[in-house]
FIKOLZA-1660 file (N, C-alpha, C; in steps of 0.1 Angstrom, whole numbers, plus 5000, padded with zeros to 4 digits):
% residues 143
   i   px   py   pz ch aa at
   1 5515 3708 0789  A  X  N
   1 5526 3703 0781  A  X CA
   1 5539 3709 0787  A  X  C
   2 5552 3698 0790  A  X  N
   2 5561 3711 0797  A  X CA
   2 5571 3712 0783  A  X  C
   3 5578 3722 0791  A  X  N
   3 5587 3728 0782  A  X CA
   3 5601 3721 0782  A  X  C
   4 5608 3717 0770  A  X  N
   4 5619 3706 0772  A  X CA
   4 5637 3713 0771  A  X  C
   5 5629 3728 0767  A  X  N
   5 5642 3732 0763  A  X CA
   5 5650 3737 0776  A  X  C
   6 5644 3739 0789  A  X  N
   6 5652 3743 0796  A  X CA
   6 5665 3730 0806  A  X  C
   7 5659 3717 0800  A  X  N
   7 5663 3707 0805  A  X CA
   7 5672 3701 0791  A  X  C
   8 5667 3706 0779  A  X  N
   8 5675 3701 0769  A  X CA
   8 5692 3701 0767  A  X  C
   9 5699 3693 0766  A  X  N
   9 5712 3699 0763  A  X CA
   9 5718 3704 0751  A  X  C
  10 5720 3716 0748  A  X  N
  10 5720 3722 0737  A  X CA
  10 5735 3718 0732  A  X  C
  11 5733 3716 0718  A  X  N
  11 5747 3715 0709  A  X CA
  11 5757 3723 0709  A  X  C
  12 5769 3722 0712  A  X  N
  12 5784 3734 0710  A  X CA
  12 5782 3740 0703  A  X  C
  13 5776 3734 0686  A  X  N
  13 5776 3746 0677  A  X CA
  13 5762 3748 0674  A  X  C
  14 5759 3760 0668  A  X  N
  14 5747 3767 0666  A  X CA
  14 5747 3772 0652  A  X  C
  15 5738 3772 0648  A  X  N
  15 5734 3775 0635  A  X CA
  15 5730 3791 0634  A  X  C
  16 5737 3798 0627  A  X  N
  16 5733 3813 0630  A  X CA
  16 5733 3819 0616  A  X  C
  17 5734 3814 0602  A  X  N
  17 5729 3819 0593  A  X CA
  17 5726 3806 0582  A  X  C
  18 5714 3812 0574  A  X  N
  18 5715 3803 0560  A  X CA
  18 5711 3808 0548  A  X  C
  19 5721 3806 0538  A  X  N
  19 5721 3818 0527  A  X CA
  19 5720 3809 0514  A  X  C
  20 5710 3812 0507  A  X  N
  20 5707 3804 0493  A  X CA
  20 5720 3809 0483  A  X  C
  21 5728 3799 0482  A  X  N
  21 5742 3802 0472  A  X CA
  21 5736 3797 0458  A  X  C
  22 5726 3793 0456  A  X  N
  22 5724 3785 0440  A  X CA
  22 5709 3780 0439  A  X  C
  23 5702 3786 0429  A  X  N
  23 5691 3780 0425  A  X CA
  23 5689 3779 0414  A  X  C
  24 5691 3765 0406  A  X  N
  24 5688 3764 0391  A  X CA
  24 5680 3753 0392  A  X  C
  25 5663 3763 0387  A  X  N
  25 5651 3756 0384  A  X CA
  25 5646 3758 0372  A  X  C
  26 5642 3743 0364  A  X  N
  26 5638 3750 0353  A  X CA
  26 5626 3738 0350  A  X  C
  27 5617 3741 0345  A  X  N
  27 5605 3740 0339  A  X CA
  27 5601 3735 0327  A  X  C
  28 5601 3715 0325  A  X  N
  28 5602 3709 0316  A  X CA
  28 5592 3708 0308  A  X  C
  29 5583 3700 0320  A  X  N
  29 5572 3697 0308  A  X CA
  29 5557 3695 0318  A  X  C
  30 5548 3691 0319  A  X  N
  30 5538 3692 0327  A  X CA
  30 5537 3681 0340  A  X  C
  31 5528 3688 0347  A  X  N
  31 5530 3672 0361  A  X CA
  31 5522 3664 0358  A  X  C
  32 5528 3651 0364  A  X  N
  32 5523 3640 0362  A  X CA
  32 5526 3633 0376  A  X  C
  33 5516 3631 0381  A  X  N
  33 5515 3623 0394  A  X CA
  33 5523 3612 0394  A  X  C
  34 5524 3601 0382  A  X  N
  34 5533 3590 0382  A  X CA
  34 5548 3592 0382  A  X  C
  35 5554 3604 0376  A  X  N
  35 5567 3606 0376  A  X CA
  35 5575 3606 0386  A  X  C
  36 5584 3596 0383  A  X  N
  36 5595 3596 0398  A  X CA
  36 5608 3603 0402  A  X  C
  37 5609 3611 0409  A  X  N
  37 5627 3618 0409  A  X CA
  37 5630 3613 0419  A  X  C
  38 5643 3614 0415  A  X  N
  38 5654 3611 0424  A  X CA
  38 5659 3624 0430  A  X  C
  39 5659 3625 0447  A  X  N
  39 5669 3634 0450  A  X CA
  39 5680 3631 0456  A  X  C
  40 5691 3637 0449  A  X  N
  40 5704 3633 0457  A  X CA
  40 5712 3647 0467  A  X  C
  41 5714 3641 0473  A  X  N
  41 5717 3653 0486  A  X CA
  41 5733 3654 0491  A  X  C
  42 5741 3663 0491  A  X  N
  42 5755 3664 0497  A  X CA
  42 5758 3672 0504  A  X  C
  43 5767 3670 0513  A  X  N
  43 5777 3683 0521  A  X CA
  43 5787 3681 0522  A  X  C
  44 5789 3694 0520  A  X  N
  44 5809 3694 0521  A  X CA
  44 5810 3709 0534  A  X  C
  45 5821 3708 0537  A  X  N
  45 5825 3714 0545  A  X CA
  45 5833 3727 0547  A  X  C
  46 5834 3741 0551  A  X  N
  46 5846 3744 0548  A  X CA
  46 5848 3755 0568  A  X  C
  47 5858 3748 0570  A  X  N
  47 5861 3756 0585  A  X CA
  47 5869 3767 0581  A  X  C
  48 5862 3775 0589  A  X  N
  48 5864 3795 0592  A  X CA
  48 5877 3795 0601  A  X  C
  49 5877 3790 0612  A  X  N
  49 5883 3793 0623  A  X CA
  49 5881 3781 0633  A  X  C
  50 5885 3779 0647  A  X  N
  50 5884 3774 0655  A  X CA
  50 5867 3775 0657  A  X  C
  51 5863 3781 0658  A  X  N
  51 5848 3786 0663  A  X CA
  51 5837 3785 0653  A  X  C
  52 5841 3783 0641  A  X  N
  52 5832 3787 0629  A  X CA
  52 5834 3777 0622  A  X  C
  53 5823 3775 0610  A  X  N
  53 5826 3763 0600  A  X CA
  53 5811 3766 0593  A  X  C
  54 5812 3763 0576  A  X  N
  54 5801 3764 0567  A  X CA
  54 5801 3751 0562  A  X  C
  55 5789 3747 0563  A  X  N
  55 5783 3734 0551  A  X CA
  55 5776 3737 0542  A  X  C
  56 5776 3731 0530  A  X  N
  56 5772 3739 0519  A  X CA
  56 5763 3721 0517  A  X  C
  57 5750 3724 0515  A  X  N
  57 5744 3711 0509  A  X CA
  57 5737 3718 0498  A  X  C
  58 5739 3707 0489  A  X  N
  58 5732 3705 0477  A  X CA
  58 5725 3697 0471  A  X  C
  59 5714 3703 0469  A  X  N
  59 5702 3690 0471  A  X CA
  59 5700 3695 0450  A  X  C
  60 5700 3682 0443  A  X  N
  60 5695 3680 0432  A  X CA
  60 5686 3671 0430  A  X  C
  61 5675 3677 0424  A  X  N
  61 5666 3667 0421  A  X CA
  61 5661 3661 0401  A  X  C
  62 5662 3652 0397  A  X  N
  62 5658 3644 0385  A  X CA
  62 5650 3634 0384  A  X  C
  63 5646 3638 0373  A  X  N
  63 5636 3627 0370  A  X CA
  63 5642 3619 0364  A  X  C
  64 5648 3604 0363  A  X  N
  64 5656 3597 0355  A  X CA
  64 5648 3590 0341  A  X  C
  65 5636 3588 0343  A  X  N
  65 5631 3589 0331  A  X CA
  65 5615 3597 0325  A  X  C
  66 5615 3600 0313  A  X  N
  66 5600 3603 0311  A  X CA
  66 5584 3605 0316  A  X  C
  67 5578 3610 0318  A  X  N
  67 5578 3626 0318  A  X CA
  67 5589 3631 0328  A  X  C
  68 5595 3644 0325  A  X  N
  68 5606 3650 0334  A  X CA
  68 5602 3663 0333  A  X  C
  69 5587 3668 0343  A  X  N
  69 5582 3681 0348  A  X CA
  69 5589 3690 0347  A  X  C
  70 5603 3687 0355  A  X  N
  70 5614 3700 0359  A  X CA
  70 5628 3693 0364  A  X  C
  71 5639 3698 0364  A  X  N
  71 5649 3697 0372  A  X CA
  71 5655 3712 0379  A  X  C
  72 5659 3706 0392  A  X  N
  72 5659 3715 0400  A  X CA
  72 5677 3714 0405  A  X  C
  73 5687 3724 0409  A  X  N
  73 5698 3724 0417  A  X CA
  73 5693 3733 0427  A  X  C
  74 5696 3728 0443  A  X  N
  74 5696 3739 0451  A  X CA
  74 5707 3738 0459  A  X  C
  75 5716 3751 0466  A  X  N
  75 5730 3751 0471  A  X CA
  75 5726 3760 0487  A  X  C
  76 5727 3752 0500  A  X  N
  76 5724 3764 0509  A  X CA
  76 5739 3764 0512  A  X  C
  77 5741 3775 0521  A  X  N
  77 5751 3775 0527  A  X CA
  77 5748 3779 0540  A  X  C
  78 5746 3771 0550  A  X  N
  78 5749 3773 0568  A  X CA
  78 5759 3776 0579  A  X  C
  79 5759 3785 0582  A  X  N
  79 5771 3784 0594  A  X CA
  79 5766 3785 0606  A  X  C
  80 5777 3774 0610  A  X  N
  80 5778 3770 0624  A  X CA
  80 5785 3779 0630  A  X  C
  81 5785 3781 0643  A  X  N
  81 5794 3787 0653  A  X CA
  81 5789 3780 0673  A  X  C
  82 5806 3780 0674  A  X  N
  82 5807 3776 0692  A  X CA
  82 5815 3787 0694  A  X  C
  83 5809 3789 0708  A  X  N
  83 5811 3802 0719  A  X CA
  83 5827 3794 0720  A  X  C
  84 5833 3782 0720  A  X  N
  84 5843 3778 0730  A  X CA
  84 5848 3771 0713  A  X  C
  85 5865 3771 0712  A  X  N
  85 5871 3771 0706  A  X CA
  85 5869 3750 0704  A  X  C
  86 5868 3748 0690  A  X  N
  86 5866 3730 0691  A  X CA
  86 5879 3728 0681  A  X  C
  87 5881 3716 0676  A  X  N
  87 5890 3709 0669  A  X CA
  87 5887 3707 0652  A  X  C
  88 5894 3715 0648  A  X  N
  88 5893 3718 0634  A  X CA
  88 5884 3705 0629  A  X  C
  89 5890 3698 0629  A  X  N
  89 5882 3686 0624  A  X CA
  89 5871 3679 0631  A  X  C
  90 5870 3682 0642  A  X  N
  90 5857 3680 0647  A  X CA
  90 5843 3687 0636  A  X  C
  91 5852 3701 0636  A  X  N
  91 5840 3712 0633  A  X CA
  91 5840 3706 0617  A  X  C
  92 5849 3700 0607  A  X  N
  92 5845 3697 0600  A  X CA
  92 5835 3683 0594  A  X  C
  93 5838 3676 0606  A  X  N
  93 5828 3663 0604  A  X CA
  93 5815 3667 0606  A  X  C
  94 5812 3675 0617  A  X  N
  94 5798 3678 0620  A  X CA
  94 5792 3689 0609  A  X  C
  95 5800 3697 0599  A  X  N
  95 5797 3703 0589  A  X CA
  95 5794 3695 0577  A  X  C
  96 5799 3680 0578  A  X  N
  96 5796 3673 0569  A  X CA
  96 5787 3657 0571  A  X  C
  97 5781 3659 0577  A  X  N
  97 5774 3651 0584  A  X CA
  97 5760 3653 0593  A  X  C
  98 5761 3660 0605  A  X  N
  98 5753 3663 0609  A  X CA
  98 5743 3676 0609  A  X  C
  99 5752 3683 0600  A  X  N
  99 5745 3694 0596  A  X CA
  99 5733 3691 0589  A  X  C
 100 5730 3680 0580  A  X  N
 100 5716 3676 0572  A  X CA
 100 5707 3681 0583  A  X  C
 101 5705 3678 0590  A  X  N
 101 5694 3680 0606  A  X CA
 101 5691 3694 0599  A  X  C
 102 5698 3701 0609  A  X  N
 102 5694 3717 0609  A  X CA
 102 5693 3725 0591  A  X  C
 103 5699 3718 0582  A  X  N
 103 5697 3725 0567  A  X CA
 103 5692 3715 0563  A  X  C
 104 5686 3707 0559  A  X  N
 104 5675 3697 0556  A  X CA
 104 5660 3703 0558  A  X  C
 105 5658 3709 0565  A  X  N
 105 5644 3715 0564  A  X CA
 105 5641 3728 0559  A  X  C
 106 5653 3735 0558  A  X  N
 106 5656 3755 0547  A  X CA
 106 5650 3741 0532  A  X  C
 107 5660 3735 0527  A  X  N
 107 5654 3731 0514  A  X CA
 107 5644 3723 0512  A  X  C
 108 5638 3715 0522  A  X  N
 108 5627 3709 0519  A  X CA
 108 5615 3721 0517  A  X  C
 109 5616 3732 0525  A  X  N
 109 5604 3745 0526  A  X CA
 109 5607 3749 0508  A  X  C
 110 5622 3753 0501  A  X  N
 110 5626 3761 0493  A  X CA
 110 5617 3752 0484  A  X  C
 111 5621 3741 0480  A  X  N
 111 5616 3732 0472  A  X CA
 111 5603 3727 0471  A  X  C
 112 5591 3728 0483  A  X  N
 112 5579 3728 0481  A  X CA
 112 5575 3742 0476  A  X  C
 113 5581 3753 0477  A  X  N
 113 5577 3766 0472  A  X CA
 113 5577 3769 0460  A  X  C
 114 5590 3764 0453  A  X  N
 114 5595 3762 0440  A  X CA
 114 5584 3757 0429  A  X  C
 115 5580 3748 0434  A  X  N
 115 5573 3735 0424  A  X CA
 115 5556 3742 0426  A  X  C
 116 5554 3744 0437  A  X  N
 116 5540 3755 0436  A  X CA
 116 5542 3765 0428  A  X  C
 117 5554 3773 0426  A  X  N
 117 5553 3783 0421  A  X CA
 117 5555 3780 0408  A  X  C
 118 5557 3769 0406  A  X  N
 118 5555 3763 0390  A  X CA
 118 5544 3759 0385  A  X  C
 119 5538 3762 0396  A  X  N
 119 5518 3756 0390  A  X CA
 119 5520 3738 0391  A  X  C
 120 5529 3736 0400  A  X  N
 120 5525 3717 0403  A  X CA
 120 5520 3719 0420  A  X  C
 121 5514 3706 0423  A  X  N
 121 5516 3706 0438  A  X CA
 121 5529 3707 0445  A  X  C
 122 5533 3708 0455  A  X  N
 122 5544 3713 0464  A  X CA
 122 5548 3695 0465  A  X  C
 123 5561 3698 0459  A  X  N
 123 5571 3685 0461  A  X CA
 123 5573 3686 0475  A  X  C
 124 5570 3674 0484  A  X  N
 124 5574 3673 0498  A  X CA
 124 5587 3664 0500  A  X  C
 125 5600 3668 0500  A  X  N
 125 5608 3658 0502  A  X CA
 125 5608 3648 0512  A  X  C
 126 5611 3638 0506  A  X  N
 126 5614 3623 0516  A  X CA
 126 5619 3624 0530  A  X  C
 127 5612 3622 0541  A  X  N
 127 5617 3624 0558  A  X CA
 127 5632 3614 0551  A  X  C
 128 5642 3616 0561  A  X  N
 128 5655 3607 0561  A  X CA
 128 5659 3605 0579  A  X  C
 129 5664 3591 0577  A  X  N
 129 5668 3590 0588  A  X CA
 129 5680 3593 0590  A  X  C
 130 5685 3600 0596  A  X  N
 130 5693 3608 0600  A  X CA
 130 5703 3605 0602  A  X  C
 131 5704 3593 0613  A  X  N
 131 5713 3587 0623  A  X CA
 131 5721 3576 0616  A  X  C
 132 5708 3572 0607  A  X  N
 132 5714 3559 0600  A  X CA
 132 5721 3564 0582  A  X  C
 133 5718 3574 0581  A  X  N
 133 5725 3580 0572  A  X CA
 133 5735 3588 0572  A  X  C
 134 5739 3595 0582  A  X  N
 134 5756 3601 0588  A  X CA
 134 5762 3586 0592  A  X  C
 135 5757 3572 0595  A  X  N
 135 5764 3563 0604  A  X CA
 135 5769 3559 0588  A  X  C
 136 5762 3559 0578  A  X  N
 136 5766 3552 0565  A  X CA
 136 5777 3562 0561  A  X  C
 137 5774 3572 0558  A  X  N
 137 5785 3584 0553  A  X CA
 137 5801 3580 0562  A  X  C
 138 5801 3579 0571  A  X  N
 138 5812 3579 0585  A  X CA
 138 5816 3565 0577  A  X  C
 139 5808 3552 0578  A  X  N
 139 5813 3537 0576  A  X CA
 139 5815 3538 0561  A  X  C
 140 5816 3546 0552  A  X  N
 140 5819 3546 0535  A  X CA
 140 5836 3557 0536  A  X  C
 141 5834 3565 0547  A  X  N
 141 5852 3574 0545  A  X CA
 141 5858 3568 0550  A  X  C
 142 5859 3552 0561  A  X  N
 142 5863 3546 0567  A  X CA
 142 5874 3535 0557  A  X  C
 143 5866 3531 0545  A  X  N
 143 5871 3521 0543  A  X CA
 143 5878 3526 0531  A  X  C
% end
């Protein structure tokens, strides 16, 4: 198998911390295999500096109707950093946008952990496509 990373081209910015700002989980009523949640997912942005910039996503999950197991808020906060000075707003689009990639999988782990440790099976969040879902975010601030 070869190795891809020496040929890969790495991103300007790097991900170099991720800190749990918010966990409100609470414990409704019992599992039920049939129960459906909805999760809704956001990021906002906030630039440090030329070099720096934090996205904060918020993943909330509900059950919109009956049985409702649990509802959950979770808040990470990730920061980015480039060695080389980028454009405020550059660093803020990619804080709000493409950051899902790299902090999309801290709360998919948090949240399978969560719901085990509630005595249910481990909620596995929904894969998302990625590309087609920053292209929608981008084509919705557009208009």
């Amino acid at each position: 198998m070869a190795n891809i990373l020496p040929k890969a081209r790495l991103h300007r910015l790097q991900l170099r911390d991720v800190i749990v700002d918010k966990i409100v989980c609470r414990r409704i009523g019992d599992f039920d295999p049939k129960a459906a949640y909805e999760p809704r997912v956001s990021l906002k942005a906030k630039v440090l500096s030329d070099t720096e910039v934090q996205s904060y996503l918020t993943l909330l999950i509900n059950f919109p109707q009956d049985p409702k197991p649990f509802s959950l808020e979770l808040r990470l906060r990730g920061l980015f950093v480039s060695e080389k000075p980028c454009k405020r707003s550059g660093l803020r689009q990619f804080a709000e946008t493409a950051a899902l990639v790299p902090l999309l999988p801290w709360a998919r782990e948090i949240v399978a952990t969560l719901t085990r440790q509630m005595g249910f099976p481990p909620l596995m969040l929904p894969l998302i496509n990625v590309l087609e879902s920053v292209g929608n975010l981008t084509n919705e601030e557009d208009r």
